[in-house]
NUNU-778435 format. One record per residue: x, y, z of N, C-alpha, C in turn. Coordinates in steps of 0.05 Angstrom, whole numbers, padded with zeros to 5 digits, always signed. Example, Ala and Ser with C-alpha at 12.3 -4.5 7.8 and 13.67 -1.06 7.14 Angstrom:
2
+00264-00114+00156+00246-00090+00156+00264-00066+00156;+00257-00045+00142+00273-00021+00143+00258+00001+00157;
This chain:
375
+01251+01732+02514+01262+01741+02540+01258+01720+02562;+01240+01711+02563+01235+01689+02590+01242+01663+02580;+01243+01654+02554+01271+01632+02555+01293+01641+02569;+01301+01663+02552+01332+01666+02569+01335+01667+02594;+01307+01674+02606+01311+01686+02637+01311+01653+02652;+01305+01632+02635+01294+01606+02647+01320+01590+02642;+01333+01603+02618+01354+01584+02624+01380+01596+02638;+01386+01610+02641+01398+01633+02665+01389+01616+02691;+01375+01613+02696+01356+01607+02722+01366+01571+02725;+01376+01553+02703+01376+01531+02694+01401+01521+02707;+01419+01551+02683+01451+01545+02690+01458+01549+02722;+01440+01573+02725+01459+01578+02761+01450+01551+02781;+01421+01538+02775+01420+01516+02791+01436+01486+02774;+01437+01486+02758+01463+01464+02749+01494+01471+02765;+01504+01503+02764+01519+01500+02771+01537+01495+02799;+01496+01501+02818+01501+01498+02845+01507+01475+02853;+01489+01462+02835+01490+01435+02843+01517+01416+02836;+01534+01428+02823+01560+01418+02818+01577+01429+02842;+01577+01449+02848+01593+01456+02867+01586+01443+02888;+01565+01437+02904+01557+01423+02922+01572+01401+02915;+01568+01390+02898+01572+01355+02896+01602+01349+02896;+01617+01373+02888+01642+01374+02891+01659+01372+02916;+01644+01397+02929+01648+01398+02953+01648+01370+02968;+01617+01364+02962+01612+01336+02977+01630+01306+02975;+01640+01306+02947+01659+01287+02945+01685+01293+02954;+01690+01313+02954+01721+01324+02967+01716+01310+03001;+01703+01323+03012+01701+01321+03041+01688+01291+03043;+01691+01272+03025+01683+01242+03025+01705+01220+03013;+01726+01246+03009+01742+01226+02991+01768+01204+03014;+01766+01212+03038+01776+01202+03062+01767+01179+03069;+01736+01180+03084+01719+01154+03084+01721+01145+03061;+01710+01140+03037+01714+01123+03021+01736+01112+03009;+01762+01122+03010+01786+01107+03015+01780+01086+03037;+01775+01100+03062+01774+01076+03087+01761+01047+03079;+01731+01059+03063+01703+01042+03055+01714+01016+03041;+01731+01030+03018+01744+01013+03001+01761+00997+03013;+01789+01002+03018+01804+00977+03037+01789+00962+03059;+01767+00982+03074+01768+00955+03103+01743+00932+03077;+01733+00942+03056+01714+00921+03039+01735+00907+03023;+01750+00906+03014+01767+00890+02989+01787+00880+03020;+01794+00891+03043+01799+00871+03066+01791+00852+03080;+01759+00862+03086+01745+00840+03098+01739+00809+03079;+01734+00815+03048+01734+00810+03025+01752+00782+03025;+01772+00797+03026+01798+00772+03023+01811+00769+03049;+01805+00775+03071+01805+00763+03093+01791+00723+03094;+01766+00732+03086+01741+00717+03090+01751+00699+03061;+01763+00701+03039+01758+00684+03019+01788+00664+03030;+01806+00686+03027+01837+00671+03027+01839+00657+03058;+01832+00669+03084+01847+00657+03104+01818+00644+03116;+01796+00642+03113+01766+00627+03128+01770+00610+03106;+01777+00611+03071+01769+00596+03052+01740+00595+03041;+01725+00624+03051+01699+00620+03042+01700+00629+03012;+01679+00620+02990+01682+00623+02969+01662+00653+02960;+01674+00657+02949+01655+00693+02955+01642+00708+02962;+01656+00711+02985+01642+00720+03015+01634+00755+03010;+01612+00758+02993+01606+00779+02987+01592+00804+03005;+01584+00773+03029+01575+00789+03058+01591+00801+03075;+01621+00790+03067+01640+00808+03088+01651+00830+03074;+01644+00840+03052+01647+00860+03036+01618+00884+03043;+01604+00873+03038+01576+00885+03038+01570+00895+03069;+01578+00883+03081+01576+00884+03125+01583+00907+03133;+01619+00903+03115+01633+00927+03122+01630+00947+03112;+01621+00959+03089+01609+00981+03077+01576+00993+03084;+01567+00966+03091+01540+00990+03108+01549+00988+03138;+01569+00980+03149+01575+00988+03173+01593+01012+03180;+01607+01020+03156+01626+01040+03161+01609+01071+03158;+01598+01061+03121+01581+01077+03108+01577+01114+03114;+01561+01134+03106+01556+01150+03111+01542+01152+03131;+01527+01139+03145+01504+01157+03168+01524+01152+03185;+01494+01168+03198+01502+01185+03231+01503+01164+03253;+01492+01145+03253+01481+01129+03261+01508+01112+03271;+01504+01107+03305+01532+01093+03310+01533+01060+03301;+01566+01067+03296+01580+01040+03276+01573+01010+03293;+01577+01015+03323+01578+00990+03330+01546+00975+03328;+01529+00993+03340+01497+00988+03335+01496+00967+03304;+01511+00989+03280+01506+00975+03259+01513+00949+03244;+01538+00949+03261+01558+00915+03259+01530+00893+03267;+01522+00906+03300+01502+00892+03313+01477+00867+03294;+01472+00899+03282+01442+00892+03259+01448+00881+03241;+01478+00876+03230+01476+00860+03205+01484+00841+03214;+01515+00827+03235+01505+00803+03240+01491+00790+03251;+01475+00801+03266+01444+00787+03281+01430+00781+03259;+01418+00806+03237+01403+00798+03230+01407+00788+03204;+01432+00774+03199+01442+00759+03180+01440+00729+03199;+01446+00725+03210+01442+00701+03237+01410+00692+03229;+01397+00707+03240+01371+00699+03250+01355+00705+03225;+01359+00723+03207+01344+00710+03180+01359+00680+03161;+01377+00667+03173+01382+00647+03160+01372+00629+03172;+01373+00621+03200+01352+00613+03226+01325+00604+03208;+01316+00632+03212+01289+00636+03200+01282+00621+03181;+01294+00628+03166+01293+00620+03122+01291+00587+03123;+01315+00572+03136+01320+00549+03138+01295+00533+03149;+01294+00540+03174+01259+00524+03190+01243+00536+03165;+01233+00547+03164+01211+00559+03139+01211+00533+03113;+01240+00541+03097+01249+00520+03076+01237+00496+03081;+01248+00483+03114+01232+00451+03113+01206+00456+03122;+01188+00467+03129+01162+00467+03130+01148+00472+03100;+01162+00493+03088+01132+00499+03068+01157+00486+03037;+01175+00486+03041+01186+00481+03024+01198+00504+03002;+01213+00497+02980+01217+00514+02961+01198+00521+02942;+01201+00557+02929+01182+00558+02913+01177+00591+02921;+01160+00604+02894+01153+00635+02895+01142+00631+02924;+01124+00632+02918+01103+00634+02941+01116+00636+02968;+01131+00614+02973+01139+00606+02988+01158+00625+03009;+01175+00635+02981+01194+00652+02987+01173+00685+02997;+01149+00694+02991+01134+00711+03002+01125+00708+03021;+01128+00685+03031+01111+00677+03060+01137+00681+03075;+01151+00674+03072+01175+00678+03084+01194+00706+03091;+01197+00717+03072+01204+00745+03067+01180+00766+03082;+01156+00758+03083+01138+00779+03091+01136+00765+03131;+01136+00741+03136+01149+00733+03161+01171+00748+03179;+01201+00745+03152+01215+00746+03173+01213+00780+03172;+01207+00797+03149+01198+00828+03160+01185+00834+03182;+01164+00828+03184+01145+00826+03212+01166+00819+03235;+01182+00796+03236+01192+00793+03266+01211+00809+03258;+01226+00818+03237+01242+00831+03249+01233+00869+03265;+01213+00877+03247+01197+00894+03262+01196+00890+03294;+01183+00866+03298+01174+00856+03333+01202+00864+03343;+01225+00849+03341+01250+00845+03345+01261+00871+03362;+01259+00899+03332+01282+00920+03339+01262+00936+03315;+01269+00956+03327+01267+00980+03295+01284+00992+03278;+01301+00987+03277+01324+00986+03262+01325+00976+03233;+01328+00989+03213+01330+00983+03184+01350+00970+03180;+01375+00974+03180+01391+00952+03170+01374+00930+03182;+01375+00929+03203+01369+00892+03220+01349+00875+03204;+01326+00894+03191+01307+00895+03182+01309+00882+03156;+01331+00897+03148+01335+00887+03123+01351+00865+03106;+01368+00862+03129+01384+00841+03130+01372+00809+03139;+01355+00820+03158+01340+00793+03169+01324+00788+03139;+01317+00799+03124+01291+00796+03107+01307+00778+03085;+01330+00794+03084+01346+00783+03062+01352+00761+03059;+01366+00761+03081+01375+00726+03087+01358+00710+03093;+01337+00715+03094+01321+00689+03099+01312+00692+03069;+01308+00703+03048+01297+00698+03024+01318+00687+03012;+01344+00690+03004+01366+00678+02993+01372+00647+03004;+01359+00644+03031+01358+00611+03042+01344+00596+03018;+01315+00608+03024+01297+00598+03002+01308+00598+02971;+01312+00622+02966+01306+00619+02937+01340+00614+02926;+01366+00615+02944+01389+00602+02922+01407+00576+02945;+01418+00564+02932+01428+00544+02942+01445+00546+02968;+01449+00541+02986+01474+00536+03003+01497+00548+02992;+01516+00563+03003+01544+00569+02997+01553+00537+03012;+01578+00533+02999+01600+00513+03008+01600+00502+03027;+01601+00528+03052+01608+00522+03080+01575+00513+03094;+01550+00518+03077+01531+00519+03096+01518+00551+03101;+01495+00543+03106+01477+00579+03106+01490+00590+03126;+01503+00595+03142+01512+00606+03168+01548+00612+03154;+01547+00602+03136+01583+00616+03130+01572+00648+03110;+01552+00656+03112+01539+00675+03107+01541+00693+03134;+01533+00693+03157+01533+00702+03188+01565+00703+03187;+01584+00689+03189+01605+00693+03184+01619+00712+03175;+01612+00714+03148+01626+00730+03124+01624+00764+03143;+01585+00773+03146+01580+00782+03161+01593+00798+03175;+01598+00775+03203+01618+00781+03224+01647+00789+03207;+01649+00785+03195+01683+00783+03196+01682+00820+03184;+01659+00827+03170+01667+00854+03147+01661+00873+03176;+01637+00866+03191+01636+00889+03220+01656+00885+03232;+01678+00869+03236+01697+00874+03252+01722+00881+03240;+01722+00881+03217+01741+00903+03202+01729+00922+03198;+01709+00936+03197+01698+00961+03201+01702+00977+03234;+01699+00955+03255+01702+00967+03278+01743+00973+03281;+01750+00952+03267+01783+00960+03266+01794+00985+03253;+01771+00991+03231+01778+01020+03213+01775+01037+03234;+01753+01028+03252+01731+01053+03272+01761+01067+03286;+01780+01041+03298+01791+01049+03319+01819+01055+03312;+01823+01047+03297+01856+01046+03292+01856+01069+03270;+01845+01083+03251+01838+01102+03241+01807+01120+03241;+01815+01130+03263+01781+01143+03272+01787+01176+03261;+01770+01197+03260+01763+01211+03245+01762+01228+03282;+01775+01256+03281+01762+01271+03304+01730+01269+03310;+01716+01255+03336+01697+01249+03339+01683+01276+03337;+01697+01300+03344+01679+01330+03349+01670+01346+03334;+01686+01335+03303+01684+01351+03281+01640+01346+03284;+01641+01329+03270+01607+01329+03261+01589+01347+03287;+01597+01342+03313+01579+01352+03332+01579+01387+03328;+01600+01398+03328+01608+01413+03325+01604+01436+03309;+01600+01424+03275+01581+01440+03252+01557+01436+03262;+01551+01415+03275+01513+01420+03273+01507+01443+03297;+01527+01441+03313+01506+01466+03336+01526+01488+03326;+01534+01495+03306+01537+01517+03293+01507+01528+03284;+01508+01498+03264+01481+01508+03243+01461+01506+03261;+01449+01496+03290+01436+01494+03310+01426+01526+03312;+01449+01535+03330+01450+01564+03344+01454+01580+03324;+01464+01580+03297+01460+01600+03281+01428+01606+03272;+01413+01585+03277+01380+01582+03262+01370+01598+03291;+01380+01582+03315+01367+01597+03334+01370+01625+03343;+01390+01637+03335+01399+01667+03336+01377+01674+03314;+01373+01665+03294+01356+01687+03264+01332+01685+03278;+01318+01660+03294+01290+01663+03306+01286+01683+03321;+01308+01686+03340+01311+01706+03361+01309+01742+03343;+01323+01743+03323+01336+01764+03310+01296+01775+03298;+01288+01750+03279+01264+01755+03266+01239+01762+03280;+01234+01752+03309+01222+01758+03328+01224+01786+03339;+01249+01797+03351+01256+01827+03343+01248+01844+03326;+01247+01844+03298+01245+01852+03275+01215+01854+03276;+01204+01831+03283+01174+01832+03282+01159+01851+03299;+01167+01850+03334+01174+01876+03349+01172+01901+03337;+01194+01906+03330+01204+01930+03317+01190+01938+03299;+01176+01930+03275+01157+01931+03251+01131+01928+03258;+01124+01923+03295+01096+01913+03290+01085+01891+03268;+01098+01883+03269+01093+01852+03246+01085+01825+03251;+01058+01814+03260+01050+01791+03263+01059+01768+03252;+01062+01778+03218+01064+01750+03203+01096+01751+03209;+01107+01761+03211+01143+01761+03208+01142+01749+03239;+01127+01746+03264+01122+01732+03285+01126+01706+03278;+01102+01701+03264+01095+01674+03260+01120+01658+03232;+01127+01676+03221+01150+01668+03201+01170+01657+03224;+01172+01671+03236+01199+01664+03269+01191+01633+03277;+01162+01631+03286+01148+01606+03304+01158+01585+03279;+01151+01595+03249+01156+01561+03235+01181+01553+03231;+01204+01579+03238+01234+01570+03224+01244+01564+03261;+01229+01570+03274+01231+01550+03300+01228+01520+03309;+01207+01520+03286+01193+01489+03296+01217+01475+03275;+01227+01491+03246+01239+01475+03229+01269+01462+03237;+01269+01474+03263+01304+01481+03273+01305+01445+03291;+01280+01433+03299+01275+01404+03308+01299+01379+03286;+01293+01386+03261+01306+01362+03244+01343+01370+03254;+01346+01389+03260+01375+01398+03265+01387+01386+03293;+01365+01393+03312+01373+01379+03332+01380+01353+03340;+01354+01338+03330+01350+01305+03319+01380+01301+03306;+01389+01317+03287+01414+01315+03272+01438+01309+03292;+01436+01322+03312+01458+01337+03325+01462+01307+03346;+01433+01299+03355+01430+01278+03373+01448+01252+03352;+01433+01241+03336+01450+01218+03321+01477+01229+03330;+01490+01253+03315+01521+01256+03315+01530+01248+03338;+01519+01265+03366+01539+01254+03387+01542+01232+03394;+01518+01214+03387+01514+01186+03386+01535+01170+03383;+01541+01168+03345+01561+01172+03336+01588+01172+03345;+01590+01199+03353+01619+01203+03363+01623+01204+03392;+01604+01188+03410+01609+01185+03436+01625+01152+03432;+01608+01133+03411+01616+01115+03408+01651+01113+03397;+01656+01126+03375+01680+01138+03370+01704+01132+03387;+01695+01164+03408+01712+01174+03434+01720+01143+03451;+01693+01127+03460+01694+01109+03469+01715+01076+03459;+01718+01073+03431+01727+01058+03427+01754+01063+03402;+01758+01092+03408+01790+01102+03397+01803+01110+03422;+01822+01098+03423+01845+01111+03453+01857+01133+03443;+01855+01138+03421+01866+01168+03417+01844+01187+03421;+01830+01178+03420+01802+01199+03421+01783+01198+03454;+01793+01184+03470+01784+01179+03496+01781+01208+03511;+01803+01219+03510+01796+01255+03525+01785+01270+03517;+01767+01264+03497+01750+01284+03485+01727+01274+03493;+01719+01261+03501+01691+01244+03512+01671+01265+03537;+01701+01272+03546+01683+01300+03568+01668+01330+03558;+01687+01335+03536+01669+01358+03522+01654+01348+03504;+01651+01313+03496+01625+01313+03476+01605+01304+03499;+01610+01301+03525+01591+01301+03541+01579+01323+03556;+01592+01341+03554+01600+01369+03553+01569+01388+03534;+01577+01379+03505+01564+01385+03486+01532+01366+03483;+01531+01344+03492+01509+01331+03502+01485+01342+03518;+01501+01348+03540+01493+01361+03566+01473+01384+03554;+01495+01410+03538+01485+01442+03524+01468+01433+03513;+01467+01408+03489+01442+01404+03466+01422+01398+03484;+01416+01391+03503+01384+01383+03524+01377+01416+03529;+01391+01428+03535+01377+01450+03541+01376+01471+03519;+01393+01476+03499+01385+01488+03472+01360+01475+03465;+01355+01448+03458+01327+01433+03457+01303+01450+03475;+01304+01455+03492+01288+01461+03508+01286+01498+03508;+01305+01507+03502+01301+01537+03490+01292+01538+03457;+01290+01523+03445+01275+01522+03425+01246+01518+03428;+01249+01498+03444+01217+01496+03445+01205+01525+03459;+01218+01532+03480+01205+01548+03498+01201+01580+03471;+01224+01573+03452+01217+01599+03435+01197+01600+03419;+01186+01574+03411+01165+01571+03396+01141+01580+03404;+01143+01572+03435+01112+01584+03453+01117+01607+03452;+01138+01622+03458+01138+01653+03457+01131+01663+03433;+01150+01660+03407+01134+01671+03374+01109+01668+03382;+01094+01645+03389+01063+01644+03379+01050+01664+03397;+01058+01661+03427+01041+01693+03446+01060+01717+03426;+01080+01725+03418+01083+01748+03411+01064+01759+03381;+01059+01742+03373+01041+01734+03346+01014+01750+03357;+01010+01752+03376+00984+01752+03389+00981+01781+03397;+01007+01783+03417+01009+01809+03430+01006+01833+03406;+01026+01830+03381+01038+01847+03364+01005+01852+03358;+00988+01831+03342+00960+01831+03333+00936+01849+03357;+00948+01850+03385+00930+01865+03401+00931+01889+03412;+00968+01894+03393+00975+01916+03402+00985+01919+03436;+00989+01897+03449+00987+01902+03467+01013+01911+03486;+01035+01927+03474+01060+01935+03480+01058+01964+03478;+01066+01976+03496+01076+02006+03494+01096+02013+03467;+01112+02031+03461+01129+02034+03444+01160+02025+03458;+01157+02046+03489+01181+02042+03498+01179+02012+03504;+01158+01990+03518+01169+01967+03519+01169+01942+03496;+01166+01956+03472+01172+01949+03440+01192+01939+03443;+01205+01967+03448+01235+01971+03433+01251+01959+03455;+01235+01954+03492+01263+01950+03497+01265+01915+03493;+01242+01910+03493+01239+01880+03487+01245+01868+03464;+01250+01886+03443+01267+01885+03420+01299+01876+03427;+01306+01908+03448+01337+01901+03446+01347+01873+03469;+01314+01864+03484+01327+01841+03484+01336+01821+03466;+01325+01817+03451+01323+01792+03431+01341+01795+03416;+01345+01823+03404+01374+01826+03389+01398+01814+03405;+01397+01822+03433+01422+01818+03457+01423+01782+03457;+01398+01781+03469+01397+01746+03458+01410+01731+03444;+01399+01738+03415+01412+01730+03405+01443+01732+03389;+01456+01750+03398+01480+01759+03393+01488+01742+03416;+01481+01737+03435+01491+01725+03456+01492+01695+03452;+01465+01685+03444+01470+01653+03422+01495+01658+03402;+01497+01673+03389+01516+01668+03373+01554+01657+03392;+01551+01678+03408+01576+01673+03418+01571+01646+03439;+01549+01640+03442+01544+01607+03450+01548+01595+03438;+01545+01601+03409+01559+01581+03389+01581+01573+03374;+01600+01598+03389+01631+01598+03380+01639+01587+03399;+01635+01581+03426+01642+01571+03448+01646+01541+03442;+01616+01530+03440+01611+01500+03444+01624+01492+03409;+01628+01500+03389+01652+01495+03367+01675+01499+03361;+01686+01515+03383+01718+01527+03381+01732+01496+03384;+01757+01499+03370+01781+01476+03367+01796+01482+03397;+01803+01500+03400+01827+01508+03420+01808+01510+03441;+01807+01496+03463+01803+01501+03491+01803+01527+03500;+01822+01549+03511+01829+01569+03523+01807+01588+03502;+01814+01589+03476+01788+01601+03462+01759+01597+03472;+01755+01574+03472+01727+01553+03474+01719+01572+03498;+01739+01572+03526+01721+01582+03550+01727+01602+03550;+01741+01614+03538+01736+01651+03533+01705+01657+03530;+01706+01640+03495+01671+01646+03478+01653+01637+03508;+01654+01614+03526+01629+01609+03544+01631+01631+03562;+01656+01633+03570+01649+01665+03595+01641+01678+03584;+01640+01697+03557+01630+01714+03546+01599+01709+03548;+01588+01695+03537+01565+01685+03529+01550+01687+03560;+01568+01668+03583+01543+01677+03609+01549+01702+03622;+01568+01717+03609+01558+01743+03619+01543+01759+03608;+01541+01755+03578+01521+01768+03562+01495+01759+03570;+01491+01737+03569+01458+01723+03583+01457+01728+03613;+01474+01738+03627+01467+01736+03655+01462+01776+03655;+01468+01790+03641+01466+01817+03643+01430+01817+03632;+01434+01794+03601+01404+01799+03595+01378+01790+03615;+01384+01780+03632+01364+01754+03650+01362+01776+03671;+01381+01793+03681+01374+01807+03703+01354+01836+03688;+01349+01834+03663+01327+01855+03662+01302+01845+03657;+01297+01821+03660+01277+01802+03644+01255+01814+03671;+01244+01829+03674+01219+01836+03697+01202+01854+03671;+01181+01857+03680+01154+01872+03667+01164+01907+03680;+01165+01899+03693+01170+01932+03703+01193+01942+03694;+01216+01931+03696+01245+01939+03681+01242+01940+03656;+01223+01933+03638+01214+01934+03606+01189+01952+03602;+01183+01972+03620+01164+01982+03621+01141+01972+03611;+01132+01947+03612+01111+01927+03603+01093+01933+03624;+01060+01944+03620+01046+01952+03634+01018+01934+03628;+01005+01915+03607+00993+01906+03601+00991+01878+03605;+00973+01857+03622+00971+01831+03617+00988+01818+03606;+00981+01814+03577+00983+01806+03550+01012+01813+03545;+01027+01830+03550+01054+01846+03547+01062+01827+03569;+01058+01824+03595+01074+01811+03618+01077+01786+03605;+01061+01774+03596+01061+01739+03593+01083+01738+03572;+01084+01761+03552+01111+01754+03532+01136+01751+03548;+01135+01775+03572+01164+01772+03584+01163+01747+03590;+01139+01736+03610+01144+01713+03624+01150+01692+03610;+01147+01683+03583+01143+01667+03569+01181+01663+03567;+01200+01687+03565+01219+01687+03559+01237+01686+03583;+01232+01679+03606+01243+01676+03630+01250+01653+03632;+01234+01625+03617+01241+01594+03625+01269+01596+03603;+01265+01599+03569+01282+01605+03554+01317+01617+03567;+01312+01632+03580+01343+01650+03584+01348+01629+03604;+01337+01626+03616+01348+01598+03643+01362+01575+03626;+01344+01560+03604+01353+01548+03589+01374+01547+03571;+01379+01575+03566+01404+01582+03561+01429+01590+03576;+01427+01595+03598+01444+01601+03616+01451+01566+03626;+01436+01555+03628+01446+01524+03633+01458+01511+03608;+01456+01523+03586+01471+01504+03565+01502+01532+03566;+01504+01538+03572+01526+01555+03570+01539+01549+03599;+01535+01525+03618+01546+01515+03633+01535+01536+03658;+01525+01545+03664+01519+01555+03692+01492+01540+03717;+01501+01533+03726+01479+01509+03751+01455+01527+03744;+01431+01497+03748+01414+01508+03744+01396+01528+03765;+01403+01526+03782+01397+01537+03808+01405+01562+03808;+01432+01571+03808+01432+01598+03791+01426+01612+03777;+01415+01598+03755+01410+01608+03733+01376+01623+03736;+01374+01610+03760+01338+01617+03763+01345+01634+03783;+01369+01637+03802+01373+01661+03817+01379+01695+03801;+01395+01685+03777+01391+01712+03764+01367+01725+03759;+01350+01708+03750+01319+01728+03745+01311+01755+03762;+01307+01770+03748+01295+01787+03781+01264+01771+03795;+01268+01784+03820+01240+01759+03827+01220+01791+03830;+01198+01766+03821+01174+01786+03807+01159+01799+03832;
């Protein structure tokens, strides 16, 4: 029986993992068309019309410059021909001082790592600087001289920045799924916190506080993207009018950031309260049906800031600050029949939060602190 049950258990994760991967190559099979031509372009750009003889660096430039990350393209052009430049720099002075040889080549390689560290923090740069100064050392000159290497380089990042612009990819798509998956995590915190409420449930509290703190790698996520696709917007003229709602979407992610955090402090006092008992029933439940309202109200924050169609888009945001501006005007201890210390500080805890959210849903922040009732 527990073979079978193990390999049952075997097949469904084999077969997840195919479907994933399927998926993943489907929704990759675009870029790597791109990956391929601007590399077999830059390629024979660099061999047939510079005459360099297998310019493997203008192949290699443009494929970690186009590549999968999040990480904006032009930054990455930056790091490989700099630090294809300056680890040949490097390698070369090194070469005539200590000469050729193992050793040699470790003194060197563990050098130009270090400066390139000092330099920038940046991995490609990092890595490229390291590189090229070890291939000084340890293989011969190409044709043209160590610097038709920097070249090659240059030539694959600027057919990568030509793919960037002349076939760019909607900059809003990537921003777009992440504060889906953003505000969908932050709605279940909101939802689980409730639940915990409702159940008198400490640990289901603190279950809320850790899938809060985990919701950080998403955001970080979300930051690269607009990164990304600010650069995009910026250097596609077809993509230039969209620069205001990914600045737009910029703007919302600082203060979602900042209602996460503020929810984390709250799980951990509600963690506390639930353990001290320190809530009536009626202001349980009504502090419950905030958080439910909450977060139903994140949600339609999050159809807003991902909708395709404009006129949709500010439908979902009016919706959303009237749903948060109905919930903010009951946020008082007394309107929640909260009679205890320990009970007040939960509300208060959730007063910076709804502000925070009422400012990523576009309403001044000055307003947004006039809705509160004042205490």
């Amino acid at each position: 029986m527990a073979p079978a049950i193990g390999f049952s258990a075997s097949a469904r994760f084999l077969r997840g993992r195919v479907r994933t991967g399927l998926v993943r190559s489907r929704n990759s099979l675009l870029p790597a068309i791109q990956m391929t031509a601007c590399a077999v372009g830059a390629y024979a750009f660099a061999e047939y019309v510079l005459g360099h003889s297998g310019p493997l660096f203008a192949a290699t430039s443009s494929l970690i410059a186009l590549g999968f990350s999040r990480d904006p393209r032009l930054r990455r052009v930056i790091e490989v021909g700099l630090g294809c430049t300056i680890g040949i720099v490097v390698g070369d002075l090194l070469l005539h001082w200590l000469g050729p040889g193992i050793w040699q080549a470790a003194v060197v390689l563990l050098f130009s790592i270090l400066l390139a560290r000092f330099l920038d923090s940046g991995t490609i740069f990092t890595t490229q600087l390291g590189l090229q100064s070890l291939l000084v050392v340890l293989l011969p000159a190409p044709a043209g001289g160590p610097f038709t290497r920097s070249i090659d380089a240059i030539v694959g990042g600027v057919f990568a920045l030509l793919v960037t612009v002349l076939i760019p990819k909607d900059p809003r798509r990537e921003p777009r799924s992440d504060v889906k998956k953003l505000l969908h995590e932050f709605a279940e915190v909101l939802r689980e916190c409730a639940s915990a409420l409702s159940y008198s449930d400490s640990t289901q509290a603190w279950h809320a506080l850790i899938r809060g703190r985990n919701c950080q790698p998403l955001v970080d996520s979300m930051r690269q993207s607009l990164r990304a696709s600010g650069e995009v917007a910026m250097l596609a003229p077809a993509y230039r009018r969209h620069r205001e709602e990914l600045d737009q979407m910029e703007q919302a992610l600082d203060y979602i950031d900042l209602a996460l955090r503020n929810s984390r402090v709250f799980a951990r006092r509600l963690t506390s309260a639930i353990n001290h008992a320190a809530l009536s029933d009626e202001a349980t439940q009504n502090i419950a049906d905030v958080l439910q309202d909450t977060a139903d109200a994140v949600g339609e924050l999050s159809l807003g800031l991902a909708e395709v169609h404009d006129g949709a888009r500010r439908a979902h945001l009016r919706t959303a600050r009237a749903d948060l501006r109905d919930i903010a005007g009951r946020l008082h201890p007394r309107l929640l029949d909260v009679q205890r210390l320990e009970g007040e500080t939960v509300v208060m805890l959730f007063r910076p939060l709804m502000v925070d959210l009422l400012e990523a849903a576009g309403v001044d922040s000055r307003e947004a602190r006039d809705i509160l009732p004042p205490l």
